[in-house]
mmCIF file of the N, C-alpha and C atoms, coordinates in Angstrom:
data_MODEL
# 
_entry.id   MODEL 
# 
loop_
_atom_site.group_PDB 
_atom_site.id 
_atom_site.type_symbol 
_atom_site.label_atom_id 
_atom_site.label_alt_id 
_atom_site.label_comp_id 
_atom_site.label_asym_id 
_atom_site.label_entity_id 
_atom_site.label_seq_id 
_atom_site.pdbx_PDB_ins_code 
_atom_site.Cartn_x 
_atom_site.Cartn_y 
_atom_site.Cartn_z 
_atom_site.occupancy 
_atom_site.B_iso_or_equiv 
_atom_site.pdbx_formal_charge 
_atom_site.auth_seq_id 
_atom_site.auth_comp_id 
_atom_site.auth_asym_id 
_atom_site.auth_atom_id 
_atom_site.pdbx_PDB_model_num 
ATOM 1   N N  . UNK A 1 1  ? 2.847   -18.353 -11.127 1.00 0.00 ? 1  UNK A N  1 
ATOM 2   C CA . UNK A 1 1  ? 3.929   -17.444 -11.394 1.00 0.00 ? 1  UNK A CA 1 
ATOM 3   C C  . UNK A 1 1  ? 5.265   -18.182 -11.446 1.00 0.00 ? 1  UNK A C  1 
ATOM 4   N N  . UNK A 1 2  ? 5.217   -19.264 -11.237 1.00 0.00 ? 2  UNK A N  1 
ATOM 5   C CA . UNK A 1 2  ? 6.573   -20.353 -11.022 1.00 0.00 ? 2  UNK A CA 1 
ATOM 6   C C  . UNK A 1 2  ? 7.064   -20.353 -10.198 1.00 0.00 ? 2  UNK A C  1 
ATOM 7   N N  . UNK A 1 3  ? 7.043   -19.617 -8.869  1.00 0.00 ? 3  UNK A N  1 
ATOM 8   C CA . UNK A 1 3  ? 7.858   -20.155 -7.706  1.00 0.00 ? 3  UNK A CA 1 
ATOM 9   C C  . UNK A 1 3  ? 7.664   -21.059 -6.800  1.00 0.00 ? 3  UNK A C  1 
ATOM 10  N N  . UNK A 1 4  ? 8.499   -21.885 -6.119  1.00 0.00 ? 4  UNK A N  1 
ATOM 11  C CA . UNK A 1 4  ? 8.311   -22.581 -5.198  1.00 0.00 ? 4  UNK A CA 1 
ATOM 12  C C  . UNK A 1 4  ? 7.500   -22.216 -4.179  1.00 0.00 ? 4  UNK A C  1 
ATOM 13  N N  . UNK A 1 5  ? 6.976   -23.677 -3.670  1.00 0.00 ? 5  UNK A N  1 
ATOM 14  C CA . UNK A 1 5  ? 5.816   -23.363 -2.362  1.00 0.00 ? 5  UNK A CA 1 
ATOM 15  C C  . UNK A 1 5  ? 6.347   -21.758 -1.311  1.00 0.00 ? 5  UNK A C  1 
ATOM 16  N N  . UNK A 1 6  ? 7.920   -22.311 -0.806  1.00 0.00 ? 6  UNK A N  1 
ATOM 17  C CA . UNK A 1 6  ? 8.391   -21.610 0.497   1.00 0.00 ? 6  UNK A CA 1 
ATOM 18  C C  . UNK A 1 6  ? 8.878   -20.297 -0.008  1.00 0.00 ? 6  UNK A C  1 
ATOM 19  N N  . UNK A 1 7  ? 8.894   -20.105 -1.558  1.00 0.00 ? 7  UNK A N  1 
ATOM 20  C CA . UNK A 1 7  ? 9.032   -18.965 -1.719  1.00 0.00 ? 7  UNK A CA 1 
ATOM 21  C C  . UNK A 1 7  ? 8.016   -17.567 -1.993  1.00 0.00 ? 7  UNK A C  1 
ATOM 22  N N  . UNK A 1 8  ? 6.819   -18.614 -2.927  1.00 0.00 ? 8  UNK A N  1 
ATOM 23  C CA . UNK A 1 8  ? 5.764   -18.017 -2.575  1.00 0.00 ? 8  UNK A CA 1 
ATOM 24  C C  . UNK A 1 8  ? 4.847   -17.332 -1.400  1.00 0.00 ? 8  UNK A C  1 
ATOM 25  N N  . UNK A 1 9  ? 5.519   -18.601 -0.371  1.00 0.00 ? 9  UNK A N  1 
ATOM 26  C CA . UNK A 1 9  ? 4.538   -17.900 1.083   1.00 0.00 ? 9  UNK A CA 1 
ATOM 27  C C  . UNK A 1 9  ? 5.696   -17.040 1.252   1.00 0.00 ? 9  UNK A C  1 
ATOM 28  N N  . UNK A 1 10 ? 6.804   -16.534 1.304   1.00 0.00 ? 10 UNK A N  1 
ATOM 29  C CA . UNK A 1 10 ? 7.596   -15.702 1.697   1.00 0.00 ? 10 UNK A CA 1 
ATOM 30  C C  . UNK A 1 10 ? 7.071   -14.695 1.344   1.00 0.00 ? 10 UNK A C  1 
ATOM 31  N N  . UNK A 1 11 ? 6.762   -14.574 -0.378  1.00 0.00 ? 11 UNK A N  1 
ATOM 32  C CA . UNK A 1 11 ? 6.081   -13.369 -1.292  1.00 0.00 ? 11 UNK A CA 1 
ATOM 33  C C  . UNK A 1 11 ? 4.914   -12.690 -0.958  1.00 0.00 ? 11 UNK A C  1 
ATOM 34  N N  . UNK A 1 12 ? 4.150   -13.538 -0.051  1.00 0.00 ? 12 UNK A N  1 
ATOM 35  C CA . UNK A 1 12 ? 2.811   -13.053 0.170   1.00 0.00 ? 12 UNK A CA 1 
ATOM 36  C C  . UNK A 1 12 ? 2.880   -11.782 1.330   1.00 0.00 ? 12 UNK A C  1 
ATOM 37  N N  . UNK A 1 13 ? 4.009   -12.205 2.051   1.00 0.00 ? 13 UNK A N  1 
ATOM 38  C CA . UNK A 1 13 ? 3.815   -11.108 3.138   1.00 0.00 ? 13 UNK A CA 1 
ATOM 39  C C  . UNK A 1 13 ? 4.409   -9.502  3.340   1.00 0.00 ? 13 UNK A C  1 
ATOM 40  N N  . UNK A 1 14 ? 5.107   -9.320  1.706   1.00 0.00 ? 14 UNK A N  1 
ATOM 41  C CA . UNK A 1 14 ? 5.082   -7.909  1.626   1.00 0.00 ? 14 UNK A CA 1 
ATOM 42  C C  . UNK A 1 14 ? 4.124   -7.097  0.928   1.00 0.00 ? 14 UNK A C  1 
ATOM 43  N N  . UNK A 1 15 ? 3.201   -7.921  0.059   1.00 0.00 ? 15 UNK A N  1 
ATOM 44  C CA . UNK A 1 15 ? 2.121   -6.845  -0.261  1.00 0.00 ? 15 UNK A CA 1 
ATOM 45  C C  . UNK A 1 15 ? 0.912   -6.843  0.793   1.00 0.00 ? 15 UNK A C  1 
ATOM 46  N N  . UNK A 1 16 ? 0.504   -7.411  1.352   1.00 0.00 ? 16 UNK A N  1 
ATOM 47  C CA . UNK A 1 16 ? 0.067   -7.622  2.545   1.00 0.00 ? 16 UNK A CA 1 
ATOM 48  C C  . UNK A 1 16 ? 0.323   -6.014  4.231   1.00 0.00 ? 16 UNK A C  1 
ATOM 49  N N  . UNK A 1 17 ? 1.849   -6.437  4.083   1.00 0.00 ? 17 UNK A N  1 
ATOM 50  C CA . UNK A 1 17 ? 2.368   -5.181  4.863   1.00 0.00 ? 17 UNK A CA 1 
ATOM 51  C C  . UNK A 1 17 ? 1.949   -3.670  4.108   1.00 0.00 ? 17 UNK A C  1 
ATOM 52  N N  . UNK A 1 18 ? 1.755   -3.703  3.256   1.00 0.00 ? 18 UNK A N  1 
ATOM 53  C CA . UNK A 1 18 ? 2.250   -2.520  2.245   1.00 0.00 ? 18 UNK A CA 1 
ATOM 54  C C  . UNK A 1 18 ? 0.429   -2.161  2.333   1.00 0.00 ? 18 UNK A C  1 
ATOM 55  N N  . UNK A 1 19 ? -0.163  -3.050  2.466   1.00 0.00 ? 19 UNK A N  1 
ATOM 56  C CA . UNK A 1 19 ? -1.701  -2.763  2.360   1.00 0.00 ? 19 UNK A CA 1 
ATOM 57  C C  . UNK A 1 19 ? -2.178  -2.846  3.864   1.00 0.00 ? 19 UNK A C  1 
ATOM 58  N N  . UNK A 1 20 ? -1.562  -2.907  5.347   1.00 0.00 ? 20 UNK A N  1 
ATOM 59  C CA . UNK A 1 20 ? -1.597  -2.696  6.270   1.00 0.00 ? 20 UNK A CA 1 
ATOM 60  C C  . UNK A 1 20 ? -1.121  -1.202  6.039   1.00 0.00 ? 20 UNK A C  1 
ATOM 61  N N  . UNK A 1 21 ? -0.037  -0.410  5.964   1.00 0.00 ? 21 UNK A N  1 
ATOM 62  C CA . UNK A 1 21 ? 0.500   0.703   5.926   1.00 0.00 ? 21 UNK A CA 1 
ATOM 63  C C  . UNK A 1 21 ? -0.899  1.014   5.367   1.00 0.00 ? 21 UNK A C  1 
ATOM 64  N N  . UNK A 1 22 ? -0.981  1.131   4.422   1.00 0.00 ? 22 UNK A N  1 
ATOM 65  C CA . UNK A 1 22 ? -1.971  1.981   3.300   1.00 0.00 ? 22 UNK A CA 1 
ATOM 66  C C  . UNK A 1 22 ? -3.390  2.081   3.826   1.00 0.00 ? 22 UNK A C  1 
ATOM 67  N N  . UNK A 1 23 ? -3.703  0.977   4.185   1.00 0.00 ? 23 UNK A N  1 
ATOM 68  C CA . UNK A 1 23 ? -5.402  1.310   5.404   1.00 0.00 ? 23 UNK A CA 1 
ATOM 69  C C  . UNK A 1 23 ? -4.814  2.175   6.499   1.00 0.00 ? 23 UNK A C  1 
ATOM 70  N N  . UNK A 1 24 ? -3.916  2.078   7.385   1.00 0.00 ? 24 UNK A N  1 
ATOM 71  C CA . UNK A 1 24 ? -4.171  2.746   8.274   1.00 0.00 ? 24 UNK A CA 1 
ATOM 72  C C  . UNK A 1 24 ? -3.405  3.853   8.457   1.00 0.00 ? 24 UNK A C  1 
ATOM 73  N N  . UNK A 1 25 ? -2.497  4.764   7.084   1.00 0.00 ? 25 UNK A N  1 
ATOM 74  C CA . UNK A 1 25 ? -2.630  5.615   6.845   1.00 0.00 ? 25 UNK A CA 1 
ATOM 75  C C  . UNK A 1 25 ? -3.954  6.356   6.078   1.00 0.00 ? 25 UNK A C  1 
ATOM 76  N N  . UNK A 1 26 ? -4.400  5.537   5.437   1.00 0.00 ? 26 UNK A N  1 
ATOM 77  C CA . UNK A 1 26 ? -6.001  6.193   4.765   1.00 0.00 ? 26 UNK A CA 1 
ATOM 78  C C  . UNK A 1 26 ? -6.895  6.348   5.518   1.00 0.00 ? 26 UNK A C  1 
ATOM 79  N N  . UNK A 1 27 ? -7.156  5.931   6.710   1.00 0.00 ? 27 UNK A N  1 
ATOM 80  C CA . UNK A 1 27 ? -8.111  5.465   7.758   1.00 0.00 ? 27 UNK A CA 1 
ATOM 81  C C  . UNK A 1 27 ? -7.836  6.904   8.562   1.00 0.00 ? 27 UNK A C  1 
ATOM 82  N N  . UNK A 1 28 ? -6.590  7.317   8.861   1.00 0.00 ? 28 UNK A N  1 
ATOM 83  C CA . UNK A 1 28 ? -6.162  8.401   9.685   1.00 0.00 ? 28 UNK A CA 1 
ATOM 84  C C  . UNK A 1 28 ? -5.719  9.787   8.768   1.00 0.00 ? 28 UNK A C  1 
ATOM 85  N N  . UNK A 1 29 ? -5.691  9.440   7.770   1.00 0.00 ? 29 UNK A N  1 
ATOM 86  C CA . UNK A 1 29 ? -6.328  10.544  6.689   1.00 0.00 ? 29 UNK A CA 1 
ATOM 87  C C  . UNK A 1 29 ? -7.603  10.956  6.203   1.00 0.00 ? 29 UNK A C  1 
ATOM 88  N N  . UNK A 1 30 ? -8.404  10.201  6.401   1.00 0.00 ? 30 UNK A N  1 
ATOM 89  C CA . UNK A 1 30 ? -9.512  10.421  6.358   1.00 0.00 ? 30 UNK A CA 1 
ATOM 90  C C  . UNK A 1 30 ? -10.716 10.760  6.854   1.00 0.00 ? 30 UNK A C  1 
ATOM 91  N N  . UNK A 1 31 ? -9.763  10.292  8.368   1.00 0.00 ? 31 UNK A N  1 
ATOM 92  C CA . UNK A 1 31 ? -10.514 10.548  9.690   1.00 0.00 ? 31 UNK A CA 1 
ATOM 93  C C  . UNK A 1 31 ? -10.053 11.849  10.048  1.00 0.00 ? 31 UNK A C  1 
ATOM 94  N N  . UNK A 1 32 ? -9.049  12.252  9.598   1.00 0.00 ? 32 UNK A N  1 
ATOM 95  C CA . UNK A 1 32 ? -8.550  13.918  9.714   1.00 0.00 ? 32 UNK A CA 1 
ATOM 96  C C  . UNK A 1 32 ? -8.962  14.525  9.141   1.00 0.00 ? 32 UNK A C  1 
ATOM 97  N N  . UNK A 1 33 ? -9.239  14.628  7.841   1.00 0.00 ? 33 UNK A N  1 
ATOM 98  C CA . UNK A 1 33 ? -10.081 15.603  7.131   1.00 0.00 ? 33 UNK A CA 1 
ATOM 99  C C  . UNK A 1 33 ? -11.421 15.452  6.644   1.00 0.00 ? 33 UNK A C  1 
ATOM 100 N N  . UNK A 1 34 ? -12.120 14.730  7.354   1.00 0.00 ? 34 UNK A N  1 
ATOM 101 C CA . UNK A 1 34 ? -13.724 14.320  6.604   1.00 0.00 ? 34 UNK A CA 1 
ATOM 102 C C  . UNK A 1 34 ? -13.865 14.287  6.236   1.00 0.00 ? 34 UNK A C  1 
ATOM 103 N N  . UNK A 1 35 ? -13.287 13.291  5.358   1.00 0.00 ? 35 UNK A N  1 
ATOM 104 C CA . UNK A 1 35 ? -13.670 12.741  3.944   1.00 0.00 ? 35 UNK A CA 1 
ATOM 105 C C  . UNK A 1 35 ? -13.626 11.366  3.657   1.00 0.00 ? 35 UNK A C  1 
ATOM 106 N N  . UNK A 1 36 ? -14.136 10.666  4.324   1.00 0.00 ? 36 UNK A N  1 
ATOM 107 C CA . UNK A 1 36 ? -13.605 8.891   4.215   1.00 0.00 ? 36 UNK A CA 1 
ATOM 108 C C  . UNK A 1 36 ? -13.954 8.661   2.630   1.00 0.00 ? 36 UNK A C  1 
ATOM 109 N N  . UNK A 1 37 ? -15.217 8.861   1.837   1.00 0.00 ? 37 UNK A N  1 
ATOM 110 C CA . UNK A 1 37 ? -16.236 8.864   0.845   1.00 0.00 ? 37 UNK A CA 1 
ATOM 111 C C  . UNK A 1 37 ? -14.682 8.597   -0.740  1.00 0.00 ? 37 UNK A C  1 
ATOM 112 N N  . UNK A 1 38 ? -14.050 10.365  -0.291  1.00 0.00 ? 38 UNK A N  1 
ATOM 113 C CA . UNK A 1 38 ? -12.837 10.419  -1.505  1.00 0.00 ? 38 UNK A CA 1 
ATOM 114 C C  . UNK A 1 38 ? -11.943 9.326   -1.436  1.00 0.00 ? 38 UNK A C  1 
ATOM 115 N N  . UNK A 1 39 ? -11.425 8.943   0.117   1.00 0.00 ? 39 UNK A N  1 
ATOM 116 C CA . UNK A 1 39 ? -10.467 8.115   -0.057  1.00 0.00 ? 39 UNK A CA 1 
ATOM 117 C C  . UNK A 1 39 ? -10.899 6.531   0.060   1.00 0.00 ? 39 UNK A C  1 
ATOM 118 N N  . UNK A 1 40 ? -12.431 6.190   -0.255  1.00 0.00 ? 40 UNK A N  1 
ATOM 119 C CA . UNK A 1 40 ? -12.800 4.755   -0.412  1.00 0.00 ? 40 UNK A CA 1 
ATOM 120 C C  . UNK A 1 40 ? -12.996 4.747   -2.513  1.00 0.00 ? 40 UNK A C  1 
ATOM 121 N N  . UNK A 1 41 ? -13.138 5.808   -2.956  1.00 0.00 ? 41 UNK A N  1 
ATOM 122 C CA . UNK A 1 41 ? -13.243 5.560   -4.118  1.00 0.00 ? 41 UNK A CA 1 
ATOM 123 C C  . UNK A 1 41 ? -11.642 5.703   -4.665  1.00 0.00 ? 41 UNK A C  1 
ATOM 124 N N  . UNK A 1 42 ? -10.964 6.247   -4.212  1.00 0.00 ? 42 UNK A N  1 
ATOM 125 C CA . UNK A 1 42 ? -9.285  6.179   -4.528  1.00 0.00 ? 42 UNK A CA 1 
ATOM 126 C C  . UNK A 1 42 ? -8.867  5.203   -4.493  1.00 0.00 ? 42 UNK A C  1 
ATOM 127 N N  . UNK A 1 43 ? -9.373  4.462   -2.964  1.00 0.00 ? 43 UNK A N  1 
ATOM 128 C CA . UNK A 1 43 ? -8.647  3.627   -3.186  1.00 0.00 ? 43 UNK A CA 1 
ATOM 129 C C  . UNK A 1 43 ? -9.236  1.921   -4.077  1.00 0.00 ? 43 UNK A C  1 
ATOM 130 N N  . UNK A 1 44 ? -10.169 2.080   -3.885  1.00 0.00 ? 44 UNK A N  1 
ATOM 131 C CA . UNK A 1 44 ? -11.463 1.132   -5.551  1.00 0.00 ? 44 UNK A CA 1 
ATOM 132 C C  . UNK A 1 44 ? -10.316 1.294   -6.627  1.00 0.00 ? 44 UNK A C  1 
ATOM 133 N N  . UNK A 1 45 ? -10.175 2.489   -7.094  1.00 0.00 ? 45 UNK A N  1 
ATOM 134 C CA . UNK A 1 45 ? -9.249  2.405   -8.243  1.00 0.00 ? 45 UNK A CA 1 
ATOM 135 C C  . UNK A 1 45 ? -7.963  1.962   -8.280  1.00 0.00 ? 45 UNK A C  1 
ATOM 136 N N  . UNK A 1 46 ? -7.152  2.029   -7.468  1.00 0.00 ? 46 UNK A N  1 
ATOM 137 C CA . UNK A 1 46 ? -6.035  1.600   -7.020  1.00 0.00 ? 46 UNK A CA 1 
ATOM 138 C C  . UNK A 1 46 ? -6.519  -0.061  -7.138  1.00 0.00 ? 46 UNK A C  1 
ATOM 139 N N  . UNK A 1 47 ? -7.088  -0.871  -6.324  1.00 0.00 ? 47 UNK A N  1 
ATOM 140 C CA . UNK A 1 47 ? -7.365  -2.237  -6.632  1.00 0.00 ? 47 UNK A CA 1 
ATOM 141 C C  . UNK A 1 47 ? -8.127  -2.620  -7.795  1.00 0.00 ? 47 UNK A C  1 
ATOM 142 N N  . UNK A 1 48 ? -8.739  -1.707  -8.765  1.00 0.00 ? 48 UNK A N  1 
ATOM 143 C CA . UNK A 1 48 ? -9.382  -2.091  -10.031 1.00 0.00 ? 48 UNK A CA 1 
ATOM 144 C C  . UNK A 1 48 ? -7.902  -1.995  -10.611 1.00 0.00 ? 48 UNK A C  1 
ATOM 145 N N  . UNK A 1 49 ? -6.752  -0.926  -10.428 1.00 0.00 ? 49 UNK A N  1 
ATOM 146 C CA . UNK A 1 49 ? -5.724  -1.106  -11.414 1.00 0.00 ? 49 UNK A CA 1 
ATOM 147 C C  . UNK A 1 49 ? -4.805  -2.433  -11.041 1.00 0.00 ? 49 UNK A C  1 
ATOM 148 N N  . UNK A 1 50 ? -4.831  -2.657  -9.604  1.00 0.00 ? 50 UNK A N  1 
ATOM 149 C CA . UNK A 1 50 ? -4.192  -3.783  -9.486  1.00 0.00 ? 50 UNK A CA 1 
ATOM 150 C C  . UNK A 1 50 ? -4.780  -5.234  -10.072 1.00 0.00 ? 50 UNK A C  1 
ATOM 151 N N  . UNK A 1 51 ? -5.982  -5.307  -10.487 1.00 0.00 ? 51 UNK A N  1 
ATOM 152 C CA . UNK A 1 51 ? -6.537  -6.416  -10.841 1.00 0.00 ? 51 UNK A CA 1 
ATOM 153 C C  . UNK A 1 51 ? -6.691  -6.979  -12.213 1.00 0.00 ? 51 UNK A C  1 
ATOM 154 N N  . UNK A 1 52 ? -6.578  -5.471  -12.550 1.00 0.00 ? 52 UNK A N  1 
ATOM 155 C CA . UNK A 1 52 ? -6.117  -5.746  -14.018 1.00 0.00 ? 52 UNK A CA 1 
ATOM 156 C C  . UNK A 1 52 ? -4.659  -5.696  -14.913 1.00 0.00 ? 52 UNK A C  1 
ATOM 157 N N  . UNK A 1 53 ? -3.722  -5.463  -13.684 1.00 0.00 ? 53 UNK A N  1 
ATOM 158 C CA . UNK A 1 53 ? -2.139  -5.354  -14.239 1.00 0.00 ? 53 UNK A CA 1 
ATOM 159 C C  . UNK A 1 53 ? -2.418  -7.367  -14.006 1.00 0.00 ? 53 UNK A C  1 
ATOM 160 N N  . UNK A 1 54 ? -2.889  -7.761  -13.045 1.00 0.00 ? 54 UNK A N  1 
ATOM 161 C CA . UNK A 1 54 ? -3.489  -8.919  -12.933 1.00 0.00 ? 54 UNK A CA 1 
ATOM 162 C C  . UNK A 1 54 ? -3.720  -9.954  -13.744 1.00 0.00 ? 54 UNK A C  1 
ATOM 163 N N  . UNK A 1 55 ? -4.910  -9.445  -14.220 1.00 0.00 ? 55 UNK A N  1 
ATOM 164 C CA . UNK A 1 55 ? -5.385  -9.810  -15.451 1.00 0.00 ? 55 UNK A CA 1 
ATOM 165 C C  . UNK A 1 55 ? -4.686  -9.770  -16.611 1.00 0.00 ? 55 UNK A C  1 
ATOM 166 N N  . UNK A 1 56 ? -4.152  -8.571  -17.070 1.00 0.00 ? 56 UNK A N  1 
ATOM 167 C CA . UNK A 1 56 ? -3.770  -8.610  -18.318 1.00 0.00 ? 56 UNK A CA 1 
ATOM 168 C C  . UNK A 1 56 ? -2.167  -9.257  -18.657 1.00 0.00 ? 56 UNK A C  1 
ATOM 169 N N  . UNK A 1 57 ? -1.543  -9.481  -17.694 1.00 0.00 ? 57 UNK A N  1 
ATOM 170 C CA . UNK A 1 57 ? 0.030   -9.686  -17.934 1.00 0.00 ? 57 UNK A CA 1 
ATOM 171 C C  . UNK A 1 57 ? 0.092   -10.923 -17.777 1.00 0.00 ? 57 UNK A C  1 
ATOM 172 N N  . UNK A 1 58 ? 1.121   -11.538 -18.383 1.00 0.00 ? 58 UNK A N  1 
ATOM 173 C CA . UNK A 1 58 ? 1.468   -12.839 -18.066 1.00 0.00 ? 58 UNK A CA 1 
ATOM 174 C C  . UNK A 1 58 ? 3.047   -12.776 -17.621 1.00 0.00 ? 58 UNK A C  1 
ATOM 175 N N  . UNK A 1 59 ? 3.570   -11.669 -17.171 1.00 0.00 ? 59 UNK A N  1 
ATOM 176 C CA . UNK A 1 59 ? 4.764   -11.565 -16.573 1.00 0.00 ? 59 UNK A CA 1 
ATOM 177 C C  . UNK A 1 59 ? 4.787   -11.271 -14.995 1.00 0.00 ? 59 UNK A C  1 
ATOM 178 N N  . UNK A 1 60 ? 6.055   -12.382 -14.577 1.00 0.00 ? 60 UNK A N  1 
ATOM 179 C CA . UNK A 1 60 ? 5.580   -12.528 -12.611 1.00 0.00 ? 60 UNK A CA 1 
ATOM 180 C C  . UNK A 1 60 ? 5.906   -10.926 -12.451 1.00 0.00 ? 60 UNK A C  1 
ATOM 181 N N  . UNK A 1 61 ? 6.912   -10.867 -12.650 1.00 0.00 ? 61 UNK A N  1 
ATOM 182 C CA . UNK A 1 61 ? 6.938   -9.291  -11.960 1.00 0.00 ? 61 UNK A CA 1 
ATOM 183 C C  . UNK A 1 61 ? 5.773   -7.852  -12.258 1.00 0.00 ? 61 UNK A C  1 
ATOM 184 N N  . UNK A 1 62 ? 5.180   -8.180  -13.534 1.00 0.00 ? 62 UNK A N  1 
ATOM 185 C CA . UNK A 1 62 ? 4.200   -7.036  -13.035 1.00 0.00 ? 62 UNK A CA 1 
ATOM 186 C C  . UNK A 1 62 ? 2.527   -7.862  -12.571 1.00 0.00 ? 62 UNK A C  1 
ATOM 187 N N  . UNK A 1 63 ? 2.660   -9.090  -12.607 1.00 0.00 ? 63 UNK A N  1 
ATOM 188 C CA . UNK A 1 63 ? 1.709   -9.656  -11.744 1.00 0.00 ? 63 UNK A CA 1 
ATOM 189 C C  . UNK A 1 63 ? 1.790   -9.249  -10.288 1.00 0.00 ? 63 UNK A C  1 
ATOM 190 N N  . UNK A 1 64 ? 3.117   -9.167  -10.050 1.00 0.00 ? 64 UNK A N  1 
ATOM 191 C CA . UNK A 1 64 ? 3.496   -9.090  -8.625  1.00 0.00 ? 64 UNK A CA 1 
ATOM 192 C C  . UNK A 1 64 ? 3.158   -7.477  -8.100  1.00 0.00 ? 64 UNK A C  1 
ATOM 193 N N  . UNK A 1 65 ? 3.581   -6.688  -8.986  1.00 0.00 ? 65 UNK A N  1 
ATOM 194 C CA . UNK A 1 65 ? 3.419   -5.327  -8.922  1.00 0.00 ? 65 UNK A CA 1 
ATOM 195 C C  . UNK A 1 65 ? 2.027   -5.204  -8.630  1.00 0.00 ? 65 UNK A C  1 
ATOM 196 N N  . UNK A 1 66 ? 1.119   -5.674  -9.178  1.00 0.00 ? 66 UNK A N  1 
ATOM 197 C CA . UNK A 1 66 ? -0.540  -5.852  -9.351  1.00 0.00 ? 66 UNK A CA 1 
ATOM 198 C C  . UNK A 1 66 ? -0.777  -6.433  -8.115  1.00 0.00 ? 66 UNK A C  1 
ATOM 199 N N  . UNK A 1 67 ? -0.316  -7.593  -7.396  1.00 0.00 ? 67 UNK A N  1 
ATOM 200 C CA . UNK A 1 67 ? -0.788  -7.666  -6.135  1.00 0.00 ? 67 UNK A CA 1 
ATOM 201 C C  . UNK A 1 67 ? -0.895  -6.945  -5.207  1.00 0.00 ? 67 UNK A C  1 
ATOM 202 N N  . UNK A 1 68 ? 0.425   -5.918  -5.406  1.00 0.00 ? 68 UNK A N  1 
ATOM 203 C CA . UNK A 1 68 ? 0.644   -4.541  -4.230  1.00 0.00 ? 68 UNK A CA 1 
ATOM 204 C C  . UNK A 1 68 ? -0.599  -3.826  -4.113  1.00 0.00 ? 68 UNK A C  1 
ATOM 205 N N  . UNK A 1 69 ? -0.723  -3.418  -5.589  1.00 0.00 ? 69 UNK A N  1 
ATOM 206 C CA . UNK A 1 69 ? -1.926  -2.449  -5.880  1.00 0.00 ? 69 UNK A CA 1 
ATOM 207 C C  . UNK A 1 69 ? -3.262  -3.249  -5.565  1.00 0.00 ? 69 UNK A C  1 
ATOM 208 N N  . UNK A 1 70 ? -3.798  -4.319  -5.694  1.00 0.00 ? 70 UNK A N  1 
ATOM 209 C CA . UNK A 1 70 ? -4.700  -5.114  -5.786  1.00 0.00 ? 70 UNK A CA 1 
ATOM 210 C C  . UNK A 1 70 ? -5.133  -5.346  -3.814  1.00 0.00 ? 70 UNK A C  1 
ATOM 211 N N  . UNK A 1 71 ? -3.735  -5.387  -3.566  1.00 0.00 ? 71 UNK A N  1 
ATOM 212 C CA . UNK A 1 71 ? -4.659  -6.099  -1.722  1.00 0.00 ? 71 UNK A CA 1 
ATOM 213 C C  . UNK A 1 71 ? -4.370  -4.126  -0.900  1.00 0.00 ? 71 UNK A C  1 
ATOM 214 N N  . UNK A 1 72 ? -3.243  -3.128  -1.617  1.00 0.00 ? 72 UNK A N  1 
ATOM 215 C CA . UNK A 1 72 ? -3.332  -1.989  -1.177  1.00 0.00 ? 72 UNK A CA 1 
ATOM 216 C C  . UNK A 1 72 ? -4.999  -0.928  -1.324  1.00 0.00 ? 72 UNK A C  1 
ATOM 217 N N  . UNK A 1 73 ? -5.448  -1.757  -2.363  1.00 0.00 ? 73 UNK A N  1 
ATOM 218 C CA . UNK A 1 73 ? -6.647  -1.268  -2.316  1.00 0.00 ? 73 UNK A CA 1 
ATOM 219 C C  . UNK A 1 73 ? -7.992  -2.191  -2.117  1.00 0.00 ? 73 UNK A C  1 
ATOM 220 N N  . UNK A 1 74 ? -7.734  -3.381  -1.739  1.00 0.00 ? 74 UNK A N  1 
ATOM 221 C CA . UNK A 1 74 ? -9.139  -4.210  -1.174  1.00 0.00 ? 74 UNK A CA 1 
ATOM 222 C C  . UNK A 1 74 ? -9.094  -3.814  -0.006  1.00 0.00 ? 74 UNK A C  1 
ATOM 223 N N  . UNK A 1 75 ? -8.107  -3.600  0.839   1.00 0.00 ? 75 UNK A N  1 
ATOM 224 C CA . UNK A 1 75 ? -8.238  -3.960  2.162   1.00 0.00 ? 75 UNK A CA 1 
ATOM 225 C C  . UNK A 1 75 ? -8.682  -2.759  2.990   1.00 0.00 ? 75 UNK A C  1 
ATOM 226 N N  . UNK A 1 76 ? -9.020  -1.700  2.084   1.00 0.00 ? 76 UNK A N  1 
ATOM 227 C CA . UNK A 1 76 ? -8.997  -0.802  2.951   1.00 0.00 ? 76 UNK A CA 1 
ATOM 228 C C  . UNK A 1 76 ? -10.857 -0.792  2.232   1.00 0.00 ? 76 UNK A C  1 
ATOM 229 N N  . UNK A 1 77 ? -11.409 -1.358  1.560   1.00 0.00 ? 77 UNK A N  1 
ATOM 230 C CA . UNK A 1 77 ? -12.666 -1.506  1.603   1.00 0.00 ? 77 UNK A CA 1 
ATOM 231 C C  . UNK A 1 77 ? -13.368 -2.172  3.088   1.00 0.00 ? 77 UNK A C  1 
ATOM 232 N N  . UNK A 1 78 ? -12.710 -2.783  3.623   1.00 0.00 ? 78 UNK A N  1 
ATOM 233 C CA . UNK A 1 78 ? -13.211 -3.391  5.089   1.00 0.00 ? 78 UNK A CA 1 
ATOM 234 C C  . UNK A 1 78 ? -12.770 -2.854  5.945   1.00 0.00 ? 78 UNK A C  1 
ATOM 235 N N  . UNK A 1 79 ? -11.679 -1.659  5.881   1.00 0.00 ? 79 UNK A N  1 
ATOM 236 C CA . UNK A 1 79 ? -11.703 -0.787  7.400   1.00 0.00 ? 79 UNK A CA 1 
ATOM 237 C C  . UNK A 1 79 ? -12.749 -0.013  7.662   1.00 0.00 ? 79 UNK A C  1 
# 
């Protein structure tokens, strides 16, 4: 994406946060209304769209946008 080493690791740790928020609001949404099932396939799509804003762009900023979506929805495959 062209940035420097120290800026890159800087970059990594807000989509990261943003996909902490997002599991363990989904985790406690889901655990509230019995339904874990809806909100593991919601959120599949959410990281299939992030993987392919991914894939398809060659611009940092909606690469970057795509990471949000991309680790907001892997990570909540392992809670």
């Amino acid at each position: 994406m062209g940035y420097t080493n120290e800026k890159s690791q800087l970059m990594s740790v807000p989509p990261y946060v943003a996909a902490c928020v997002c599991t363990i609001s989904a985790g406690y949404l889901a655990d509230r209304q019995k339904k874990r099932g809806i909100y593991m396939i919601g959120y599949c799509l959410v990281a299939i769209i992030g993987f392919v804003m991914l894939i398809s762009s060659h611009k940092p900023h909606t690469q970057y946008a795509g990471v949000f979506f991309a680790a907001c929805g892997k990570l909540l495959w392992f809670a």
